[in-house]
DOKEGU-273188 format. One record per residue (C-alpha): residue in three letters; y, z, x negated. Coordinates in steps of 0.02 Angstrom, whole numbers. Each point is the difference from the previous one (the first is absolute). Layout:
# DOKEGU-273188
<r type="ALA" north="Y" up="Z" east="X"/>
...
# end
This chain:
# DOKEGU-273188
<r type="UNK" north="-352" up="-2579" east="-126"/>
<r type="UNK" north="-66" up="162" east="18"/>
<r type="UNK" north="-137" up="43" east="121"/>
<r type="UNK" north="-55" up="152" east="65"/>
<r type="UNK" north="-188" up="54" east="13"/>
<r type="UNK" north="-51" up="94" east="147"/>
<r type="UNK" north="-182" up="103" east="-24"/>
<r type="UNK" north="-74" up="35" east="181"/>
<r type="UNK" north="-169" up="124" east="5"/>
<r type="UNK" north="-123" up="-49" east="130"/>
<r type="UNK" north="50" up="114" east="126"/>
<r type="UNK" north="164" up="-89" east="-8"/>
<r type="UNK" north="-54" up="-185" east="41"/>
<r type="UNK" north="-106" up="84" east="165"/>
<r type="UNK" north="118" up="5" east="138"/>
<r type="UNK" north="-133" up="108" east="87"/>
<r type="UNK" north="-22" up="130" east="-133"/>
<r type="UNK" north="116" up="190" east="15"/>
<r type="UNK" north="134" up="-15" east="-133"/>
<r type="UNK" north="34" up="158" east="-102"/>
<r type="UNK" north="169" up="89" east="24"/>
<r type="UNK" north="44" up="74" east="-156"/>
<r type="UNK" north="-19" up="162" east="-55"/>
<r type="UNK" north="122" up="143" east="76"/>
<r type="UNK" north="117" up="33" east="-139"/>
<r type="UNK" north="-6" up="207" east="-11"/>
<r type="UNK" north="185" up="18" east="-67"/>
<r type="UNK" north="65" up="-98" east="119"/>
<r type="UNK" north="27" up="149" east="130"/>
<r type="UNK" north="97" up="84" east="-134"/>
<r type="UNK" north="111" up="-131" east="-23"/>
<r type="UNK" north="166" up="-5" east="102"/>
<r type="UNK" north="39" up="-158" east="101"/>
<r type="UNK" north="94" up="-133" east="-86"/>
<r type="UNK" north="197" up="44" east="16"/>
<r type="UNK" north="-41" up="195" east="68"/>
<r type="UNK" north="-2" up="150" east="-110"/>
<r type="UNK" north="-167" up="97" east="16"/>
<r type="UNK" north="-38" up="162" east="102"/>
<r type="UNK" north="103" up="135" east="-129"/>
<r type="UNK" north="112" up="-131" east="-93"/>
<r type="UNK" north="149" up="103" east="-71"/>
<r type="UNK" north="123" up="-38" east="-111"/>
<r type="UNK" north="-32" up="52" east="-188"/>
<r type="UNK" north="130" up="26" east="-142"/>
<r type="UNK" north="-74" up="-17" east="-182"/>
<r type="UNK" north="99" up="72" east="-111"/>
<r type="UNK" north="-39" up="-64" east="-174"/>
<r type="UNK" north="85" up="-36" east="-169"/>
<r type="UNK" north="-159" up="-125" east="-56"/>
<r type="UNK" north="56" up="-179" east="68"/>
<r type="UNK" north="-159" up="-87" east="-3"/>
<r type="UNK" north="-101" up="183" east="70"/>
<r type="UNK" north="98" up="24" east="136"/>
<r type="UNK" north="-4" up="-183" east="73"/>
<r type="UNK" north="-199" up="24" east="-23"/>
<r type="UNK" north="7" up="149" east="122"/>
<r type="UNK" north="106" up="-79" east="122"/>
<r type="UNK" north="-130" up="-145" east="-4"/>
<r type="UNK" north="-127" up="113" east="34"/>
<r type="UNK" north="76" up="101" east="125"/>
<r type="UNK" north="90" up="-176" east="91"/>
<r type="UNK" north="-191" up="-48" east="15"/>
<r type="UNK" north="-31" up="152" east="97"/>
<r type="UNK" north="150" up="-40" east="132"/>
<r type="UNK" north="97" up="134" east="-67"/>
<r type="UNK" north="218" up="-74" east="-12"/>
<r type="UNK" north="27" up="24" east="-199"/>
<r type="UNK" north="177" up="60" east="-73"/>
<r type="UNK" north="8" up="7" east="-194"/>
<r type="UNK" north="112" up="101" east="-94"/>
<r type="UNK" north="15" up="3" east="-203"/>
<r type="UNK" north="58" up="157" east="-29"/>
<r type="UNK" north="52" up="157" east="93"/>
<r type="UNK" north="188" up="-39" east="44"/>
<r type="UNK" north="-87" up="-149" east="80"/>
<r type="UNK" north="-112" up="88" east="95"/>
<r type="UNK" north="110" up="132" east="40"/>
<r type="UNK" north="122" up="-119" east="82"/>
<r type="UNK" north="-129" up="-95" east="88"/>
<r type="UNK" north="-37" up="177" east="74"/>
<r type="UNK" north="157" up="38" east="71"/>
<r type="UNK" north="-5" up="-178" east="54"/>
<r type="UNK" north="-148" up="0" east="132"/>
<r type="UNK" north="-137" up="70" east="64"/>
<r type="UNK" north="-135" up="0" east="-117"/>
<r type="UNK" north="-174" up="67" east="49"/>
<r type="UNK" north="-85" up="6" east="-180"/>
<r type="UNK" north="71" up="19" east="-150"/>
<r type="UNK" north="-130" up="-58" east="-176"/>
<r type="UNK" north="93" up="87" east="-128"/>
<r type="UNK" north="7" up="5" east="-189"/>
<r type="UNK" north="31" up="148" east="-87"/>
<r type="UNK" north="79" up="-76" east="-181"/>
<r type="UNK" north="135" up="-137" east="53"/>
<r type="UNK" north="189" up="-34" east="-54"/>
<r type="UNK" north="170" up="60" east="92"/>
<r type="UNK" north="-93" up="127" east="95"/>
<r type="UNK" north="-196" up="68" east="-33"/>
<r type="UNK" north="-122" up="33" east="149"/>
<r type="UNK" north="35" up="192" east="-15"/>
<r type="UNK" north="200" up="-19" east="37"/>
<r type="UNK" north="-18" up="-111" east="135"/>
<r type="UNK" north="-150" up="108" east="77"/>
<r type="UNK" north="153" up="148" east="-6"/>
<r type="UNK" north="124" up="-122" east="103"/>
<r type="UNK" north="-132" up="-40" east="139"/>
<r type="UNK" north="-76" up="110" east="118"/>
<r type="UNK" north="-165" up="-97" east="58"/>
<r type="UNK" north="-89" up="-8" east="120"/>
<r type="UNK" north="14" up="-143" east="24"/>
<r type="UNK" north="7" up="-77" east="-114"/>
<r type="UNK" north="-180" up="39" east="-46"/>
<r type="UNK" north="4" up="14" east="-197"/>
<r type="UNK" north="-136" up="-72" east="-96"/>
<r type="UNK" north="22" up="50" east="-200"/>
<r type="UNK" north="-72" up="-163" east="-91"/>
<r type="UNK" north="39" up="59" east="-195"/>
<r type="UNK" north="-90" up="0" east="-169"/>
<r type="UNK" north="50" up="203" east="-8"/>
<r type="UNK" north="53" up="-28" east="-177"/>
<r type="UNK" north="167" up="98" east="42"/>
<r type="UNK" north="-53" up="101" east="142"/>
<r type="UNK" north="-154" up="109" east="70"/>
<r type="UNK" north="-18" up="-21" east="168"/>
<r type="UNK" north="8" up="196" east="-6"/>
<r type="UNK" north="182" up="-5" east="-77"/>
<r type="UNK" north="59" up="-111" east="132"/>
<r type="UNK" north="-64" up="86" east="122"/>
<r type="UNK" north="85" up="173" east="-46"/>
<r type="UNK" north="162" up="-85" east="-13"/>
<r type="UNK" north="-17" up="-114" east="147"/>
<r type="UNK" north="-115" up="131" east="124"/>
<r type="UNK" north="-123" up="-96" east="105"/>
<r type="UNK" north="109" up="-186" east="24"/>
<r type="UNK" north="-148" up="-95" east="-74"/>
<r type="UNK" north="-127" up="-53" east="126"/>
<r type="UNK" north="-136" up="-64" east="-135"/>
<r type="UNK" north="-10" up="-29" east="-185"/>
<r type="UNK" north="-63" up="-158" east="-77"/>
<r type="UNK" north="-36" up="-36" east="-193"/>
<r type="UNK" north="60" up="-169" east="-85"/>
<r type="UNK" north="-105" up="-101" east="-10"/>
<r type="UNK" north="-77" up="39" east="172"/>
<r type="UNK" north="-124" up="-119" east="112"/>
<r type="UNK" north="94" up="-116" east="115"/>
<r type="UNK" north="-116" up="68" east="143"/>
<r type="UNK" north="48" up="192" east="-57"/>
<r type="UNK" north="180" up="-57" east="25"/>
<r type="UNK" north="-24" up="-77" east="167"/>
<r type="UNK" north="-85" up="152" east="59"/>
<r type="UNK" north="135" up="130" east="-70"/>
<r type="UNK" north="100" up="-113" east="103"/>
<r type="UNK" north="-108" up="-4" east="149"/>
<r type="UNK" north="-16" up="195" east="8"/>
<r type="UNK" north="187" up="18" east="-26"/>
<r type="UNK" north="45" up="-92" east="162"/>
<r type="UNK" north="-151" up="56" east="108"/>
<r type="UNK" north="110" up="192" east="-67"/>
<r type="UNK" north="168" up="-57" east="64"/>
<r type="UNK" north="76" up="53" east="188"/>
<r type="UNK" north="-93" up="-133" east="92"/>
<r type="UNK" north="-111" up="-70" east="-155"/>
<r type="UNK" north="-86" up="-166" east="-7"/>
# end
């Protein structure tokens, strides 16, 4: 039989003495409401060819509230594109069936917002941007810090018609 052991201080076993209300959590007003999106949720389409990278952004980008689409290649994202509204777009510049640069010249954002999320191991951000003009929003090395990532994010909707 299993028994449970319950440890009391002496406060506790007063009746007469104040209890203690924990500790405000700080993060907590940050923190949407259980089954709302917070203040500046959008909808964000990562676009991808690494399987195991891309679910890591979504994770960290879910976390923040944000509604996270994944695409593994271009043609993917492309189509989810022309399929709805899509407020930011985390794009790859090196992926199969269609690379960041060709489906930067089939969009005309904004929005979406584009953040470039790339290794730049086939592409300056200079030569995209004299072949794409000024479609990228904000450019962001692999590997970069989730937090640098949620802020590109962050400043890309706050920049949108009617930002976060």
């Amino acid at each position: 039989m299993a028994m449970a052991v319950v440890l009391e201080d002496s406060h506790e076993r007063d009746s007469t003495a104040p209890r203690r209300s924990p500790p405000p959590d700080p993060t907590a007003a940050s923190r949407p409401e259980p089954g709302k999106p917070p203040v500046g949720a959008r909808v964000v389409l990562i676009a991808e060819d690494d399987a195991s990278l891309r679910d890591t952004l979504s994770e960290i980008l879910g976390l923040e509230g944000h509604e996270c689409l994944q695409a593994a290649d271009g043609e993917a994202a492309l189509s989810v594109l022309l399929d709805r509204p899509i407020d930011v777009l985390v794009l790859d510049l090196h992926m199969p069936r269609r690379d960041g640069i060709s489906l930067l010249h089939q969009i005309d954002p904004p929005p979406p917002a584009v953040v470039i999320y790339s290794a730049f191991e086939f592409y300056s951000p200079a030569e995209v941007e004299r072949s794409v003009g000024s479609k990228v929003f904000r450019w962001l090395r692999k590997p970069a810090p989730p937090a640098q990532l949620v802020a590109a994010v962050s400043d890309a909707i706050r920049a949108l018609p009617g930002g976060g």
